[in-house]
LODRENFI-471478 format. One line per field, with one value per residue: x, y, z of N, C-alpha, C in turn; residue number from 1. Coordinates in Angstrom, 1 decimal. Atoms other than C-alpha are relative to their C-alpha. Layout:
BEGIN
n_east = [X,...] .
n_north = [Y,...] .
n_up = [Z,...] .
ca_east = [X,...] .
ca_north = [Y,...] .
ca_up = [Z,...] .
c_east = [X,...] .
c_north = [Y,...] .
c_up = [Z,...] .
nuro = [NUM,...] .
END
This chain:
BEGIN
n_east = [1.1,1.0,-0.3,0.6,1.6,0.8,-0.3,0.5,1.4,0.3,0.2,1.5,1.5,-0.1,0.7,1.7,1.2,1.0,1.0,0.7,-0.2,1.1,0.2,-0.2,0.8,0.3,0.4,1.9,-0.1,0.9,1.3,0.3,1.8,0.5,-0.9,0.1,-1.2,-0.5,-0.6,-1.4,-0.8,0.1,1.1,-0.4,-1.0,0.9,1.1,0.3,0.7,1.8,0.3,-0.3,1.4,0.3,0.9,-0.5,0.0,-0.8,-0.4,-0.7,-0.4,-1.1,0.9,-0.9,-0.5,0.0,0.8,1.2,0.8,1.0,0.1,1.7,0.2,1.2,0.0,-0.5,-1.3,0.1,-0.7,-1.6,-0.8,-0.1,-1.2,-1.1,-0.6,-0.1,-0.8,-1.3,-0.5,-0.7,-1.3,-0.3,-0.2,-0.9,-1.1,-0.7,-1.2,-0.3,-0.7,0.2,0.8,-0.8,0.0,0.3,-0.5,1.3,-0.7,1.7,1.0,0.8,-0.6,0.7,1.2,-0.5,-0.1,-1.5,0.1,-1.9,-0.3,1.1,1.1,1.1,1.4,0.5,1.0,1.2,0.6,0.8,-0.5,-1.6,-0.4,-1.3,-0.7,-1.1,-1.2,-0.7,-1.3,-0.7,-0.8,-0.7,0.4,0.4,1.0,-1.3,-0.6,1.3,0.7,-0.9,0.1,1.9,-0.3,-0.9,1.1,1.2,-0.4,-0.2,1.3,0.6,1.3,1.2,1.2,0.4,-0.6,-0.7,-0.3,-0.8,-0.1] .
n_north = [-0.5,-0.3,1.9,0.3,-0.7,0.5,1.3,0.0,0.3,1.7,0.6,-0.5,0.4,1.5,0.0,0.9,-0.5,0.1,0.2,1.0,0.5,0.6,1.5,0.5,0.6,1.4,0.5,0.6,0.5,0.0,1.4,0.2,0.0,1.7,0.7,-0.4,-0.1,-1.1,0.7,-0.5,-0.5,0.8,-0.2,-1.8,0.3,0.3,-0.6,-0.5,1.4,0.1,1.3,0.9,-0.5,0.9,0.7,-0.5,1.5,-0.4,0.8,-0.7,0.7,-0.6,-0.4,-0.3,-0.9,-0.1,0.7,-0.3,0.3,-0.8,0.2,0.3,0.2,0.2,-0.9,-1.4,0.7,-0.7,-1.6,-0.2,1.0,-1.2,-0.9,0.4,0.7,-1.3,-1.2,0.2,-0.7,-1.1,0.3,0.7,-0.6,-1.2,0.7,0.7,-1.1,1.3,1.0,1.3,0.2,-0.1,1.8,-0.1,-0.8,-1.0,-1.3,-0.9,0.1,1.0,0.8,0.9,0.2,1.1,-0.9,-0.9,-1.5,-0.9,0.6,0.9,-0.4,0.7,-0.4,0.5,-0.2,0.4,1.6,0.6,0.1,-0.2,-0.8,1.2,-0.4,0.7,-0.3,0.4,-1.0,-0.8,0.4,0.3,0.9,2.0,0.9,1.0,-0.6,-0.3,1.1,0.5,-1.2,-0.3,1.7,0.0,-1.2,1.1,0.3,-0.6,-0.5,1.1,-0.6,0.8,-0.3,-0.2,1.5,-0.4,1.1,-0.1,0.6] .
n_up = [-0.8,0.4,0.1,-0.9,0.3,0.4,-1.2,-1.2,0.6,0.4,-1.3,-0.6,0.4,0.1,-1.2,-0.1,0.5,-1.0,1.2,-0.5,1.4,0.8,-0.4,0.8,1.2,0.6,1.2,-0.2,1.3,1.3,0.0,1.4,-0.3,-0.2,-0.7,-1.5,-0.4,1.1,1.6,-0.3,1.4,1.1,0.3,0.6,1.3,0.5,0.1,1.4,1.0,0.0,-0.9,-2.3,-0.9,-0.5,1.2,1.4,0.4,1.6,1.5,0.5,1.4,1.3,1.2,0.8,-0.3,-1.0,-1.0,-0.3,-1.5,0.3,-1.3,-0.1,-1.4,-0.3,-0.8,-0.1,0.8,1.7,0.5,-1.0,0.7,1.3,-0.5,0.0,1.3,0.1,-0.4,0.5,1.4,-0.2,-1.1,1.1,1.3,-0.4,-0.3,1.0,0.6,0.6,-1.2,-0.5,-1.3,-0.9,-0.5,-1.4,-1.1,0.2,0.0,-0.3,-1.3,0.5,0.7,-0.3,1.0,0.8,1.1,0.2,0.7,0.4,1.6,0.9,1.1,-0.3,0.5,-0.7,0.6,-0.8,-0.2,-1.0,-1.3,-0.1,1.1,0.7,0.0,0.7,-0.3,1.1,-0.2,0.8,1.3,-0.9,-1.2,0.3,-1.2,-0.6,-0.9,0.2,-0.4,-1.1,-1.8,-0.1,-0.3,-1.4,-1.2,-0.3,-1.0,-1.7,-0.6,-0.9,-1.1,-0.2,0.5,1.1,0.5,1.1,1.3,1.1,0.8] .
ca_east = [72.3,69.8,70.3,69.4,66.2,64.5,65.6,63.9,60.7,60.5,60.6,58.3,55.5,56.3,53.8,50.4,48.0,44.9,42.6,40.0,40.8,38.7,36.9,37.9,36.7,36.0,36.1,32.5,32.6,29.9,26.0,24.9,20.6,19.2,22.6,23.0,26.8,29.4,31.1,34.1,36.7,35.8,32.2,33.4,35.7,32.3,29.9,29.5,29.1,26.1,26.8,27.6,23.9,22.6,20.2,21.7,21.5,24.6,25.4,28.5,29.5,32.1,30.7,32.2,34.9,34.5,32.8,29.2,26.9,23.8,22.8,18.8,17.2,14.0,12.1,13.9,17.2,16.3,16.9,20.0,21.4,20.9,22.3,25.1,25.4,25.0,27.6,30.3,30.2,30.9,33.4,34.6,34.5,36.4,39.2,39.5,42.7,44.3,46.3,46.4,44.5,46.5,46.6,44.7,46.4,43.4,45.2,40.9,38.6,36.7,39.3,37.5,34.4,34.6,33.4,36.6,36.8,40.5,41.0,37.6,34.8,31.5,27.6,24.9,21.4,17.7,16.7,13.9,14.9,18.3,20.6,22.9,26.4,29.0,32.4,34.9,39.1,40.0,41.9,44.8,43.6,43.1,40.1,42.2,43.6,39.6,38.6,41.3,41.0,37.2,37.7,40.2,38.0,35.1,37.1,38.1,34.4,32.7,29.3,26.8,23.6,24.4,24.7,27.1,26.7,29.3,28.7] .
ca_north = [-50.9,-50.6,-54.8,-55.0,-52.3,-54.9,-58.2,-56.8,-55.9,-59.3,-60.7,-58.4,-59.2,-63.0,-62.3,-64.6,-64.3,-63.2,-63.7,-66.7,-69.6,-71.2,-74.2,-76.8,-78.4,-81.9,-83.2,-84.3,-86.7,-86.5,-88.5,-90.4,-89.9,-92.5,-93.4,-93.2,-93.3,-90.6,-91.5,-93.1,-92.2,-94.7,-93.5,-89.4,-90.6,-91.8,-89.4,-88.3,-92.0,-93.1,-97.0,-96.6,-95.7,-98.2,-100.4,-99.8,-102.8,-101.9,-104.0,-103.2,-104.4,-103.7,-102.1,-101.3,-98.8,-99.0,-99.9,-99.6,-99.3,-99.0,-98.4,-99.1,-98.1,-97.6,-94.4,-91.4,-93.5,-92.8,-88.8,-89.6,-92.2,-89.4,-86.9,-88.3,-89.9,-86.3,-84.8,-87.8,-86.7,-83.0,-84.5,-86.5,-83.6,-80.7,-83.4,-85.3,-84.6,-86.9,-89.5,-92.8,-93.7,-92.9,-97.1,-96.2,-93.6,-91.1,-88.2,-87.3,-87.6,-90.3,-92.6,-95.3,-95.0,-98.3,-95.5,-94.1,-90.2,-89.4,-89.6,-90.5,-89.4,-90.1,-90.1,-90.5,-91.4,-92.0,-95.4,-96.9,-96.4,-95.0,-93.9,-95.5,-94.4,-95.2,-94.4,-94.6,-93.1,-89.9,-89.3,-91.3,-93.6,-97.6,-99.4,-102.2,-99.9,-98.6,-101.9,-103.0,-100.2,-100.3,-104.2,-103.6,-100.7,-103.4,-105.4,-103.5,-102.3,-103.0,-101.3,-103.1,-103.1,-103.0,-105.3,-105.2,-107.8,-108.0,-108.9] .
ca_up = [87.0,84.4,84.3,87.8,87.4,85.2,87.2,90.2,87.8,86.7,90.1,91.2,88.7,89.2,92.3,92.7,90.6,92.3,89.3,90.0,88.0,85.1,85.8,84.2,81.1,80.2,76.8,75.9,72.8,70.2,71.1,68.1,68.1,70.0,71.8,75.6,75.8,74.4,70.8,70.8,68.2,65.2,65.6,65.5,62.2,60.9,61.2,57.8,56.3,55.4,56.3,59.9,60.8,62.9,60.9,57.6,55.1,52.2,48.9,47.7,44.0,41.2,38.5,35.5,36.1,39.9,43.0,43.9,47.3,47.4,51.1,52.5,56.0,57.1,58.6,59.8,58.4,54.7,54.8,57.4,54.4,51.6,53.6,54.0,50.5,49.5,51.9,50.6,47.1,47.9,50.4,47.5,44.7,47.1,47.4,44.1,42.4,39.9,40.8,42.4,45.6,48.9,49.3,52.8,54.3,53.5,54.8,55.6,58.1,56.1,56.0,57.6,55.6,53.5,50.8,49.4,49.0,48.2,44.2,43.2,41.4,43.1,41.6,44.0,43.0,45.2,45.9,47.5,51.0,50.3,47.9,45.5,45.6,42.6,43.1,40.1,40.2,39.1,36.1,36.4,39.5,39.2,39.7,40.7,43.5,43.8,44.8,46.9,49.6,49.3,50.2,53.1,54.8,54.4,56.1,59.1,59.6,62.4,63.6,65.1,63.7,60.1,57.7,54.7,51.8,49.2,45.9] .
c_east = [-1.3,-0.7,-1.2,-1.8,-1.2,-0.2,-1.2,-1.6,-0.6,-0.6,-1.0,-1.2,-0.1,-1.1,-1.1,-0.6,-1.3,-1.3,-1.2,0.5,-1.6,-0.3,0.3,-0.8,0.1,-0.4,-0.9,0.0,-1.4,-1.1,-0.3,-1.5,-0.1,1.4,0.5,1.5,0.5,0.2,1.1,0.9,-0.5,-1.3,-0.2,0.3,-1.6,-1.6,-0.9,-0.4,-1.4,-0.2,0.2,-1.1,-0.8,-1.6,-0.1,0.1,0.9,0.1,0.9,0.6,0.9,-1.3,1.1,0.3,0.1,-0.9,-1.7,-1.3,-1.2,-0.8,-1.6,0.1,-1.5,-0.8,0.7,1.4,0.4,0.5,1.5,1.2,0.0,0.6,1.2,0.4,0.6,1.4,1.4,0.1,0.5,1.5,1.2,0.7,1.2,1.7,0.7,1.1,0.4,1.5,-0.3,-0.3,1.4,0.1,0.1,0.8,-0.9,0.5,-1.4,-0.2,-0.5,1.1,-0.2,-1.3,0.2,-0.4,1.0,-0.4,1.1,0.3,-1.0,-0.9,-1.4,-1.7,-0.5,-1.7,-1.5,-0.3,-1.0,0.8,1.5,0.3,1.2,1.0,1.1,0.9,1.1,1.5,-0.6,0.5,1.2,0.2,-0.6,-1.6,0.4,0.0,-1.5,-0.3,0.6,-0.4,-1.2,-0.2,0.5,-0.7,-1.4,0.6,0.2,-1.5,-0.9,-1.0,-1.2,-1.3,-0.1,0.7,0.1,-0.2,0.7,-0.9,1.2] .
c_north = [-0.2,-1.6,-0.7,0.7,-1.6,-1.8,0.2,0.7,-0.6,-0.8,0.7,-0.4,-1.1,-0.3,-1.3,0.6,0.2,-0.2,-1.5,-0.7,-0.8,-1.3,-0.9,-1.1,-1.3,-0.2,-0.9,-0.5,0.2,-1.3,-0.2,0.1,-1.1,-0.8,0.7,0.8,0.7,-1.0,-0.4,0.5,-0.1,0.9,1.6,-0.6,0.1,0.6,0.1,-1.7,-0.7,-1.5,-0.3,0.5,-1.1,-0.7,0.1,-0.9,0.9,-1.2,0.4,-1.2,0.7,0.3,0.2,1.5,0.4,-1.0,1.0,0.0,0.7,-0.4,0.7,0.4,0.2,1.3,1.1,-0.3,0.0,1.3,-0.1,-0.6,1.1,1.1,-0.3,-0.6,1.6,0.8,-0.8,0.5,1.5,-0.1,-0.4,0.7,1.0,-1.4,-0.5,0.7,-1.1,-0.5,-1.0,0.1,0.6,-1.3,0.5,0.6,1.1,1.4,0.6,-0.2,-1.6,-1.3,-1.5,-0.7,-1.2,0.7,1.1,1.1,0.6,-0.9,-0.1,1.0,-0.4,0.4,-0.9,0.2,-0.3,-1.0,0.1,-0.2,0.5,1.0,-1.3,0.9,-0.7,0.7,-0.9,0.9,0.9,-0.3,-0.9,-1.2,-1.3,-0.1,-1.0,0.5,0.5,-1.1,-0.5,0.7,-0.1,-1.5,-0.3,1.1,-1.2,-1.1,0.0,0.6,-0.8,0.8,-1.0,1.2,0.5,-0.6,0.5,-1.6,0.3,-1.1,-0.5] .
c_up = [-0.7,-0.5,1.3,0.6,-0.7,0.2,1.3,-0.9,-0.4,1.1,1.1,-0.6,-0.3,1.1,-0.4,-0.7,1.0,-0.8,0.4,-1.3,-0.8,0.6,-1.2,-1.0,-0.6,-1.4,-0.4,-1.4,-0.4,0.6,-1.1,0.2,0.6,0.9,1.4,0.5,-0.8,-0.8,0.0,-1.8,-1.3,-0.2,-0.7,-1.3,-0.9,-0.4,-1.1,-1.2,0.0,0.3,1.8,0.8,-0.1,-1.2,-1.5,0.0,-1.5,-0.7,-0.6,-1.3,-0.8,-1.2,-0.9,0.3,1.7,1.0,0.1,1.2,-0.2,1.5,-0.1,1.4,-0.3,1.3,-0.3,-0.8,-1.2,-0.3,0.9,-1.5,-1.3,0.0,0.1,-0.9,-0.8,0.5,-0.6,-1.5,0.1,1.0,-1.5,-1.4,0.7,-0.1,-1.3,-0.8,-1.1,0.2,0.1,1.3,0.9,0.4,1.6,1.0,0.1,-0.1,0.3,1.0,-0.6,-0.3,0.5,-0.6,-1.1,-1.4,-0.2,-0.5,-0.5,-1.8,-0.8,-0.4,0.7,-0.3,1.2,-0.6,1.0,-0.3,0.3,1.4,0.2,-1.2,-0.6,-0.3,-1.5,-0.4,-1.5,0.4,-0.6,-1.0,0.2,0.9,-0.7,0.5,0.2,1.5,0.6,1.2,1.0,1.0,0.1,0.6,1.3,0.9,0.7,0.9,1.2,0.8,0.9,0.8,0.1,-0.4,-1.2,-0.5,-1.1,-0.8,-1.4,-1.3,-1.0] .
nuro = [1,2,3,4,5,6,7,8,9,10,11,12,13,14,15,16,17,18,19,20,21,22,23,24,25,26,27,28,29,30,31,32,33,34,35,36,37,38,39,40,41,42,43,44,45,46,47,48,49,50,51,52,53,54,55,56,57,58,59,60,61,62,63,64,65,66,67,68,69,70,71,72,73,74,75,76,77,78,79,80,81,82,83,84,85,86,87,88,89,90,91,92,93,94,95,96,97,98,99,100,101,102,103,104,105,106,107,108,109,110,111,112,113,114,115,116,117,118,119,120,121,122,123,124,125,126,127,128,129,130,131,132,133,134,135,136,137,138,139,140,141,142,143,144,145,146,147,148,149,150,151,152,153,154,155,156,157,158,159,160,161,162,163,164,165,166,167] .
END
């Protein structure tokens, strides 16, 4: 009996809701300054990098012990390229561990950034129009393996309206 008590107070409060419902919510991607249309994915991923802002002119070189970028804009584009050289090194220091690279699985957010943060070590310094970035392993970590992923990101990169020259 006391089976059928809680069967029939189940099926009673199985009634209609009478509540109004929520309206529903659209997922609204990320505007970049100055950009009409939402963000798509690649561009979210990229926020935080300092080469994927439109009119960016990078240089990226081996240095001894690593790789080296030293990214230029012009205008408002200067404090955007410093800020963001700025936020990868803290991106860079909360992460580093020692080790060897994740050979491009990131396991971050940043793992698109053709400036590697997982493993590394990164000093950033004020340019003329920018900042200069130089990225070396962790303890532990190749620059071999450094160079390579920093090579294959460059590769896969693709924003219009900024230009990468390798050294």
């Amino acid at each position: 009996m006391r089976y059928a008590v809680v069967l029939l107070a189940l099926v009673a409060c199985k009634g209609e809701d009478k509540r109004p419902a929520e309206p529903a919510r659209a997922a609204i991607a990320p505007v970049a300054p100055g950009v009409d249309k939402p963000a798509d994915d690649m561009d979210e991923k990229m926020r935080h990098c300092p080469i994927s802002l439109a009119g960016v002119k990078a240089t990226v070189s081996d240095v001894e012990g690593g790789v080296q970028f030293e990214v230029r804009g012009q205008g408002a584009a200067i404090d955007d390229i410093r800020k963001r050289a700025k936020h990868v090194v803290e991106f860079a220091a909360g992460r580093a561990q020692a080790g060897v690279h994740g050979g491009g699985q990131g396991g971050g957010k940043m793992r698109n950034c053709p400036i590697v943060t997982n493993g590394v070590v990164i000093a950033v310094d004020e340019i003329a129009e920018g900042a200069k970035l130089t990225i070396t392993p962790a303890s532990g970590g190749s620059v071999d393996d450094l160079r390579n992923e920093t090579k294959a990101r460059l590769d896969k990169f693709a924003f219009d309206g900024v230009t990468v020259e390798r050294r």
